[in-house]
C-alpha positions in Angstrom: -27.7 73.1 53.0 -26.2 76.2 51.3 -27.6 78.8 49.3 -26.7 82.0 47.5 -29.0 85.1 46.1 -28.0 88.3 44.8 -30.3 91.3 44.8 -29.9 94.8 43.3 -30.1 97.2 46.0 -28.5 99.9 43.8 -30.0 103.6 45.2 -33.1 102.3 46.1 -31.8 102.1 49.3 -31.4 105.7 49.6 -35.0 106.6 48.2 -36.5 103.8 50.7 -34.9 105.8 53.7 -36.0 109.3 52.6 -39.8 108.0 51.7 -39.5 106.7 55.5 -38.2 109.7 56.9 -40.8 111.9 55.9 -43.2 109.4 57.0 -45.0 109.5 53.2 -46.4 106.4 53.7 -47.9 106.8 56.9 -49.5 110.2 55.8 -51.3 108.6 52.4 -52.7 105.7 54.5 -54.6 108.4 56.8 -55.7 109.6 53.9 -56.8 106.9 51.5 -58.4 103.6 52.8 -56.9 100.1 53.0 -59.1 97.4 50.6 -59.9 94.4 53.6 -58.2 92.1 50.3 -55.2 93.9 49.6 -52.1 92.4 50.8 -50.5 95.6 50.5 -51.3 99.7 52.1 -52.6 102.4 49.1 -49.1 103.9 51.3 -46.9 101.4 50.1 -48.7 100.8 46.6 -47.6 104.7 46.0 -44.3 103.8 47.8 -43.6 101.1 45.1 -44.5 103.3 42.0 -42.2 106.3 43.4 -39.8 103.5 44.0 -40.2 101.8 40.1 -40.2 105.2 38.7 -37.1 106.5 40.5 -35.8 103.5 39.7 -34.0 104.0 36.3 -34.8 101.1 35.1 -36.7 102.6 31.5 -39.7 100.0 32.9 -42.9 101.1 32.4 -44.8 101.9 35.9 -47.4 99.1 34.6 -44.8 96.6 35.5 -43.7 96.9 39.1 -44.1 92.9 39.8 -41.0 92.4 37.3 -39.6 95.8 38.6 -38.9 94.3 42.3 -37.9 90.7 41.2 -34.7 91.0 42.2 -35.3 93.5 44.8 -34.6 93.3 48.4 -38.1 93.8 49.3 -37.6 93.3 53.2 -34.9 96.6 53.2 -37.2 98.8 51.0 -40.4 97.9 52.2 -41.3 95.9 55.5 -40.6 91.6 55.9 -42.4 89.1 53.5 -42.8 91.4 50.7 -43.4 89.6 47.6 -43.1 91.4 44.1 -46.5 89.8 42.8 -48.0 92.1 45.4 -47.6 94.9 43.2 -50.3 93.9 40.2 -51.4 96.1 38.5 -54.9 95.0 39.8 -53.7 96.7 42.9 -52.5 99.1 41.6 -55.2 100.5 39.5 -57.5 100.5 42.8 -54.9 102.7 44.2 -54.7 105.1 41.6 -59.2 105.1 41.8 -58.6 105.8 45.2 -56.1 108.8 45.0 -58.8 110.0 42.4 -61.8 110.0 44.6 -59.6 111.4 47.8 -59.0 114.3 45.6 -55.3 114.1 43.5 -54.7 118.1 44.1 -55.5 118.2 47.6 -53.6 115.1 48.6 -50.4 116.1 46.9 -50.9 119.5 48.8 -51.3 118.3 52.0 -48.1 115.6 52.1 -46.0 118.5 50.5 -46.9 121.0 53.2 -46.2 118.5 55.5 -42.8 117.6 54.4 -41.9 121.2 53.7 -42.3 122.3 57.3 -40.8 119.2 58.6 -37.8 119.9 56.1 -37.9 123.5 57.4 -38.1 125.2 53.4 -38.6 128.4 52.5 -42.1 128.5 50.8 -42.4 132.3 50.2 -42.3 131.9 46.3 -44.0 129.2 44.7 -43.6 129.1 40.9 -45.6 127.7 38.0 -45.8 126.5 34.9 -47.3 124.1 32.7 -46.1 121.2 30.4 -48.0 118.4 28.0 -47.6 114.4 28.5 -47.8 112.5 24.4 -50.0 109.8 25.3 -50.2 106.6 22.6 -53.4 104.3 21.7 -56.6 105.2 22.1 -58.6 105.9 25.3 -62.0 105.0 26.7 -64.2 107.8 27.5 -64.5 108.0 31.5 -67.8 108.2 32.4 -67.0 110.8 35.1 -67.8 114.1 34.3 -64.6 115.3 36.0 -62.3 113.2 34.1 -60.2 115.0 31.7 -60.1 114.8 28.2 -57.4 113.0 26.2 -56.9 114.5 23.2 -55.2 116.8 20.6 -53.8 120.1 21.8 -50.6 122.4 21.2 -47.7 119.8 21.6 -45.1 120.8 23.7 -43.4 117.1 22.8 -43.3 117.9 19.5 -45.5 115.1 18.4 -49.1 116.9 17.6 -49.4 113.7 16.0 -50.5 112.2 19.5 -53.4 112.6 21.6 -51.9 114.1 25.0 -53.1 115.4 28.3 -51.6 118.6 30.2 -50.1 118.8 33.7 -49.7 121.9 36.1 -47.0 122.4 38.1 -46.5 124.7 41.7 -42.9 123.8 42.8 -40.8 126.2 45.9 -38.2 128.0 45.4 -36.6 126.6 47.7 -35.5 122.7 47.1 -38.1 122.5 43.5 -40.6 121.0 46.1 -44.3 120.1 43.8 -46.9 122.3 46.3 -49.3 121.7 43.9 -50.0 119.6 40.6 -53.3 119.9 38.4 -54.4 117.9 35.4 -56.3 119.3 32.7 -57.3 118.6 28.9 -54.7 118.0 26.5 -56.4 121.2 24.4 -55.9 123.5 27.3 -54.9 127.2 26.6 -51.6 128.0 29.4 -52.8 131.9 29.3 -56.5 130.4 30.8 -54.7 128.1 33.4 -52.7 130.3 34.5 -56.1 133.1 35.1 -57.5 130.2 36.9 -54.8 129.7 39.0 -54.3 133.0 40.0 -58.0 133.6 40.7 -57.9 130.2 43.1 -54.7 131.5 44.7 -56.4 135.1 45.9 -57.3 133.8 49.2 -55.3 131.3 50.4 -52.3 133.5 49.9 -53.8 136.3 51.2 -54.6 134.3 54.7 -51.1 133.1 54.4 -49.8 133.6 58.1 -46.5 134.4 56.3 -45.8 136.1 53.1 -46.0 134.3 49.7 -45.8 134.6 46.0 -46.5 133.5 42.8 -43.8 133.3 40.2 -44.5 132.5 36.2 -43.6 133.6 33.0 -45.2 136.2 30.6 -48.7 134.0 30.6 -49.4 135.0 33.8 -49.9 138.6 32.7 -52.7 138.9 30.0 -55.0 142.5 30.4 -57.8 140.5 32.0 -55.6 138.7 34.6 -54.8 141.8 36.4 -58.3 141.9 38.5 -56.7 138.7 40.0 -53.5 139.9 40.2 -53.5 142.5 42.4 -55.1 140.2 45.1 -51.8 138.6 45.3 -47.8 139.2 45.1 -46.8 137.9 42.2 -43.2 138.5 39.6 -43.8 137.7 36.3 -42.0 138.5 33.2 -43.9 141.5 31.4 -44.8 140.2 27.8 -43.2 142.7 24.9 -46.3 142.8 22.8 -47.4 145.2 26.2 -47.2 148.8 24.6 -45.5 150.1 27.5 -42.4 147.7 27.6 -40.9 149.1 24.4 -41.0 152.5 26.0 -39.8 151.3 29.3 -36.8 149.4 27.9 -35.9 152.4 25.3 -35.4 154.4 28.7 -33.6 152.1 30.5 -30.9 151.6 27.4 -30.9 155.8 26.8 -30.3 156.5 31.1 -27.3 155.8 33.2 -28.5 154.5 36.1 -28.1 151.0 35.4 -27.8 149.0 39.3 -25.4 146.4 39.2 -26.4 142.6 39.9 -23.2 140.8 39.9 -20.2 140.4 37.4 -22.1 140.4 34.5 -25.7 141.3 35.0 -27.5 145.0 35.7 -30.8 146.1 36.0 -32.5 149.2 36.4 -36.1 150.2 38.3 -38.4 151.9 37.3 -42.1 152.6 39.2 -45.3 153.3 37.2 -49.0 152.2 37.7 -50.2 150.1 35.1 -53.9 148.0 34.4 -54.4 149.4 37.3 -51.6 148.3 40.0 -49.0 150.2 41.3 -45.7 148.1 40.2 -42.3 147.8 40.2 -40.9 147.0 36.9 -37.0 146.0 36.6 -34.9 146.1 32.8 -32.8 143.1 33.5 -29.7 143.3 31.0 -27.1 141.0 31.1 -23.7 139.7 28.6 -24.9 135.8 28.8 -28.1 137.3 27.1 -26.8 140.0 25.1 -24.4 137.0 23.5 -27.7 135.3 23.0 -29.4 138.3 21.7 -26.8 138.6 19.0 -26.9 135.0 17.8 -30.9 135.3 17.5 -31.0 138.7 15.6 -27.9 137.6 13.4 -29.6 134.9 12.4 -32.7 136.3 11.9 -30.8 138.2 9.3 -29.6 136.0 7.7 -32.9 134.4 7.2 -34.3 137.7 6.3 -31.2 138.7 3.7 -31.7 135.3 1.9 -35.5 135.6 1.1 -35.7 138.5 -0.1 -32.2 137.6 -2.7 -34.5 135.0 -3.4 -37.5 137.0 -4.0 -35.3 140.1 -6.1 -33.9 136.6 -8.2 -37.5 136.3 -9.5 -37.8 139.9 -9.8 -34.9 141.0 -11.6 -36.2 138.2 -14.4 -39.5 140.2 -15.2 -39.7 142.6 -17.5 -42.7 145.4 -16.6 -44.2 147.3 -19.0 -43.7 150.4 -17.1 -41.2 152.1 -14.7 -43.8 152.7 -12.4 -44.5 148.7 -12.2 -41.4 147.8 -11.7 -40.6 150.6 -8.9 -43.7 149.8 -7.3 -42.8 145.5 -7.0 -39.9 147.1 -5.6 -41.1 149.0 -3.2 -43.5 146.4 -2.0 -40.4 144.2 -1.8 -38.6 146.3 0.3 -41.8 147.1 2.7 -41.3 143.3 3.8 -38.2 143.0 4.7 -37.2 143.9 8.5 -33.6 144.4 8.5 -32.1 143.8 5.3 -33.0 146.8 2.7 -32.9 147.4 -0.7 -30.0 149.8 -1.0 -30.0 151.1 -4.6 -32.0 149.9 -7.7 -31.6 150.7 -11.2 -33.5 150.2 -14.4 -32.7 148.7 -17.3 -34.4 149.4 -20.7 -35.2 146.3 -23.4 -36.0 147.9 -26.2 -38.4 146.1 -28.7 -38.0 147.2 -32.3 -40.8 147.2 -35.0 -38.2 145.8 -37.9 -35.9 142.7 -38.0 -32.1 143.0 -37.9 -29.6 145.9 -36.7 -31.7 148.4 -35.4 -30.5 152.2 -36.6 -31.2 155.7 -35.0 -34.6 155.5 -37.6 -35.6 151.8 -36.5 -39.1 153.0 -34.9 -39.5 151.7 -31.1 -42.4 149.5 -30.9 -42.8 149.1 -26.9 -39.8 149.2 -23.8 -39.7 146.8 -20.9 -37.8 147.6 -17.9 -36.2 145.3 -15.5 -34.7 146.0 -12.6 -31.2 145.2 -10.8 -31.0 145.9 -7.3 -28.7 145.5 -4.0 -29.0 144.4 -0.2 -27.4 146.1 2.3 -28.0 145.6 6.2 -29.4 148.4 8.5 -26.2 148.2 11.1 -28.0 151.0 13.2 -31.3 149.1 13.3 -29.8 145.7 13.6 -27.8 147.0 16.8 -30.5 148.4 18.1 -32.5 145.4 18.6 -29.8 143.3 19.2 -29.7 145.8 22.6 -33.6 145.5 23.1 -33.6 141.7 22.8 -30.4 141.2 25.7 -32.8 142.5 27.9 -36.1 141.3 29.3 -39.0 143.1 31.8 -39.6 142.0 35.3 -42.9 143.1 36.7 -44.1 142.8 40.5 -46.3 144.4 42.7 -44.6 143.0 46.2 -43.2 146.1 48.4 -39.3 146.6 48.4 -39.5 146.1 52.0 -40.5 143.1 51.0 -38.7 141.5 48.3 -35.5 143.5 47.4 -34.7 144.0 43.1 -31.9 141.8 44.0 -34.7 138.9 45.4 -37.1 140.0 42.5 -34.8 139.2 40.2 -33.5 135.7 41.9 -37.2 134.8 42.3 -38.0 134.9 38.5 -34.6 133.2 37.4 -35.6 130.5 39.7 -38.5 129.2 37.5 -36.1 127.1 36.4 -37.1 125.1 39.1 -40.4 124.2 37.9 -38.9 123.6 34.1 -36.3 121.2 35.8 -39.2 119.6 37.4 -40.6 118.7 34.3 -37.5 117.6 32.0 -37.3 115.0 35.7 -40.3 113.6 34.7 -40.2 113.4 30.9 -36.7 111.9 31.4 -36.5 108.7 29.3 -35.0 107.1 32.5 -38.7 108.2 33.8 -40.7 106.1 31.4 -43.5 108.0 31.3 -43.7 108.8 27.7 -46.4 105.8 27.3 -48.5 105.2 30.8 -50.7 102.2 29.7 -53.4 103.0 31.7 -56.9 103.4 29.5 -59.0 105.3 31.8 -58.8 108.9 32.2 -59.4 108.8 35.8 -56.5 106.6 36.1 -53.9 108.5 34.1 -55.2 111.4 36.5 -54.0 109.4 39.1 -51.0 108.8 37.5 -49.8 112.0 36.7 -50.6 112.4 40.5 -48.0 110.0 42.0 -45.5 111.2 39.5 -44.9 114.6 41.3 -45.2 112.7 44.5 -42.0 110.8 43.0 -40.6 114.6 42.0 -41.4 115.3 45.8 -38.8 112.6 47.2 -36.7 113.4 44.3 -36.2 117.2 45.6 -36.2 116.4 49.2 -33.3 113.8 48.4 -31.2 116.1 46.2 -32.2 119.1 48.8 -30.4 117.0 51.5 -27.4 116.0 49.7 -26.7 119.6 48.2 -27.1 121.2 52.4 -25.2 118.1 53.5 -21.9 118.7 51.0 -22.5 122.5 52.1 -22.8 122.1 55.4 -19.1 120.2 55.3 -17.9 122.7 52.5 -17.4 119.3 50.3 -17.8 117.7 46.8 -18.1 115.1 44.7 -17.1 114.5 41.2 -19.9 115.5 38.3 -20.3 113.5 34.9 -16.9 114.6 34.0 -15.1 114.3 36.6 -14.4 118.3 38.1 -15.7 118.1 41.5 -19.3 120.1 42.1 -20.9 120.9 45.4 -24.3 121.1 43.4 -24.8 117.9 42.1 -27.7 116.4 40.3 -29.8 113.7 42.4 -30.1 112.0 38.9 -26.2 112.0 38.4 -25.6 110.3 42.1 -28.7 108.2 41.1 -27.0 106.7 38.7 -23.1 106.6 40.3 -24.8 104.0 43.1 -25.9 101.9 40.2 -24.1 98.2 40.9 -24.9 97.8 44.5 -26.0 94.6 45.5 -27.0 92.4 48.4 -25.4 89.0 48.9 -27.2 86.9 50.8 -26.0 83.4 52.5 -27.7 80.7 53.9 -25.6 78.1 55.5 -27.3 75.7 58.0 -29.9 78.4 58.4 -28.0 80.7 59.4 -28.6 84.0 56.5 -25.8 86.4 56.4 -26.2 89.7 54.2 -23.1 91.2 52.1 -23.2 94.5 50.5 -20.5 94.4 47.2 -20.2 96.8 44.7 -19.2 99.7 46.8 -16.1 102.0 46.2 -14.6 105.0 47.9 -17.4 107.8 46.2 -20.0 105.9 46.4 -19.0 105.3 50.3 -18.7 109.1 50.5 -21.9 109.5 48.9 -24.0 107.2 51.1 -22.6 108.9 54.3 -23.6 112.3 53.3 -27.1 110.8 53.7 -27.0 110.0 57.2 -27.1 107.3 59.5 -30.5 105.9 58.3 -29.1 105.4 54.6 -25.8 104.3 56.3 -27.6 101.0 57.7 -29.2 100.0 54.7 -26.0 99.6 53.4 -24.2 98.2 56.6 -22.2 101.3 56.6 -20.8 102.7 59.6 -22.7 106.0 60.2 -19.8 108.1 62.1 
């Protein structure tokens, strides 16, 4: 008796080891309990929706059962798996149980755990805040704590859907989530971020070693400062603050700009402001002074054209008086920014009280005026903000001793990290743009495991970009140049093709791996030996 069945092994193999190796679903099933029913751990019900939704399969995380079909169950999980154990019965009890253990608290306590064990740096955490478009309607939870799905500023661009609003605390180091909130899809950023801060003020401060909170300009609103200087924080200094104008004009008039690298330089200056003693740093750089220029020329341009526009409409009146027609001018040329109304003169219609030719004695019966008038550009004002605009404000209150300029400045430019956290899970390859689930408790849940999945994302991509580091190596990017900073995503999808063979002949079952070539070899080994015997690799 012979048979043959081919599974899709693809990278799962590589996500399956690095769930194990940080013991994630060990640590959940301390946490949450086990149903006396349930075929499956709440451990390995999490496993398998990390595992569908790193899975690139555009598959919605409501369908794991068809998901792991042709999985091979017995590599990524444990022997006699079965895909039907993942319903989405079970599944939904899972998510009711991360709920009630507390979404917030258990994300924080597996991340700490895996950040010490991966030995991270976890002195600047950094935050931010992004909106999930949600479709269909929603039944009101009868929690109290449940959040509310429903209209709000739409970061998707679609304010035509109802959608609900997640918070984000990634490291620094590796974009590991520390912390991940959910709130109502009408929430205010400014007000989270106040929140935040104010439930950061002790844990930080009690911190046995130093840390901080990075953001962007929300984090400094007037009223925020009371909070603020409980903590070290960096944050970008908003322009609408009246002294940032002042402190930028006399960074651009000195010379004693501090260079960065190649292309960047900042310069430091310290003043006491709401209240803090600060540090603030004018960043100026040529990749945003390139930007600056395409912004303000545009802006320009947009700013030349309606006001053409608006002199097309004028020039066509006639006023009955100079003064009319000087003053539309003038409140023309108060509304433009840049472009100006560079010279204007006025041209008389004469109205005649008799028919025909007039003659020197043809009496004038009334004169109407109508102007014709020119745009010119303010070069000198247009430059000027062109300058302003290249550079940006850095505020912190954290000693030099502590943090250096240089580290300031690295720390803020690394909030990228959080923002790359979030285009990873509102990738279409993510599915999570619809998360058919109908109860606001459960999409709470939801939007729990999905930073969970960001969480063995980043520790995967973390260990591949130390391991080609470590060996001074590479591998070739979408394009084929060779990169020693790879994406996960990119590698993700290289491995794609992989399958396992398997032969019964007599009862005897023999396993094949096929689909491999010489990077995707090269890959697998920078993973280790673990990865390696998944796919019957030898590990030396």
């Amino acid at each position: 008796m012979e048979s043959v069945s081919v599974e899709r092994l693809d990278h799962l193999g590589i996500v399956a080891s690095v769930i194990k190796a940080v013991g994630l679903i060990e640590m959940i099933d301390a946490r949450l309990l086990l149903h006396e029913q349930e075929a499956r751990t709440a451990g390995e019900a999490v496993a398998g929706m990390i595992r569908n939704g790193l899975g690139l399969a555009t598959r919605p995380w409501s369908l794991p059962p068809q998901f792991f079909t042709n999985k091979p169950l017995d590599l990524l999980f444990r022997e006699g798996g079965r895909a039907a154990m993942f319903n989405r019965f079970q599944l939904g009890r899972t998510l009711d149980e991360v709920y009630a253990y507390g979404c917030a608290l258990l994300l924080s306590e597996l991340a700490l755990a895996v950040c010490a064990q991966e030995g991270m740096d976890d002195r600047c955490t950094h935050l931010d805040t992004t909106s999930f478009a949600l479709t269909g309607d929603y039944v009101p939870d009868s929690d109290e704590h449940a959040i509310v799905i429903t209209h709000g500023y739409a970061k998707d661009h679609r304010p035509d859907l109802k959608q609900a609003v997640l918070e984000l605390m990634v490291s620094q180091d590796g974009g590991v989530p520390m912390l991940s909130k959910r709130w109502d899809g009408n929430a205010s950023d400014t007000q989270l971020f106040q929140e935040r801060a104010q439930a950061l003020r002790a844990p930080l401060r009690e911190s046995p070693s130093p840390r901080y909170l990075v953001a962007d300009a929300k984090l400094y609103p007037e009223d925020n400062a009371p909070n603020l200087a409980q903590l070290g924080f960096i944050t970008r200094i908003p322009g609408t603050r009246k002294r940032v104008p002042q402190v930028s004009t006399q960074a651009l008039r000195g010379d004693t700009w501090q260079p960065l690298d190649a292309v960047t330089r900042y310069q430091r200056s310290a003043l006491c402001h709401d209240g803090m003693a600060q540090r603030w740093l004018v960043v100026w750089s040529q990749a945003s002074r390139e930007r600056a220029e395409a912004s303000v020329n545009k802006a320009c341009q947009r700013e030349a054209e309606a006001i053409q526009k608006q002199l097309f409409h004028l020039q066509a009146r006639r006023c009955e008086t100079q003064t009319q027609a000087q003053e539309a001018l003038a409140g023309l040329a108060k509304k433009g920014r840049d472009p100006q109304v560079a010279s204007c003169e006025l041209i008389d219609h004469k109205r005649y009280g008799k028919k025909g030719r007039p003659t020197a004695e043809t009496p004038i019966q009334a004169i109407a005026w109508q102007m014709q008038a020119q745009v010119r550009l303010d070069v000198e004002r247009i430059e000027a903000a062109k300058h302003h605009t290249a550079g940006f404000v850095l505020g912190t209150n954290i000693e030099t001793d502590q943090l250096s300029d240089a580290e300031v400045i690295a720390g803020y430019k690394a909030q990228s990290q959080a923002e790359g956290g979030f285009r990873f899970l509102k990738a279409p390859l993510f599915f999570v743009s619809s998360l058919f689930v109908k109860k606001p408790c459960r999409i709470q849940g939801r939007l729990r495991v999905m930073p969970l999945a960001l969480l063995v994302y980043s520790v995967a991509q973390r260990r591949l970009r130390r391991a080609l580091a470590r060996q001074n190596d590479t591998i070739p990017n979408q394009i084929n140049p060779p990169t020693s900073r790879p994406t996960l995503r990119w590698v993700l999808q290289v491995l794609e093709g992989i399958e396992r063979v398997r032969v019964t002949v007599n009862g005897q079952v023999r396993d094949l791996i096929t689909g491999l070539h010489e990077v995707k070899i090269k890959i697998l080994h920078l993973f280790g030996a673990q990865v390696c015997h998944v796919y019957q690799l030898p590990s030396g």
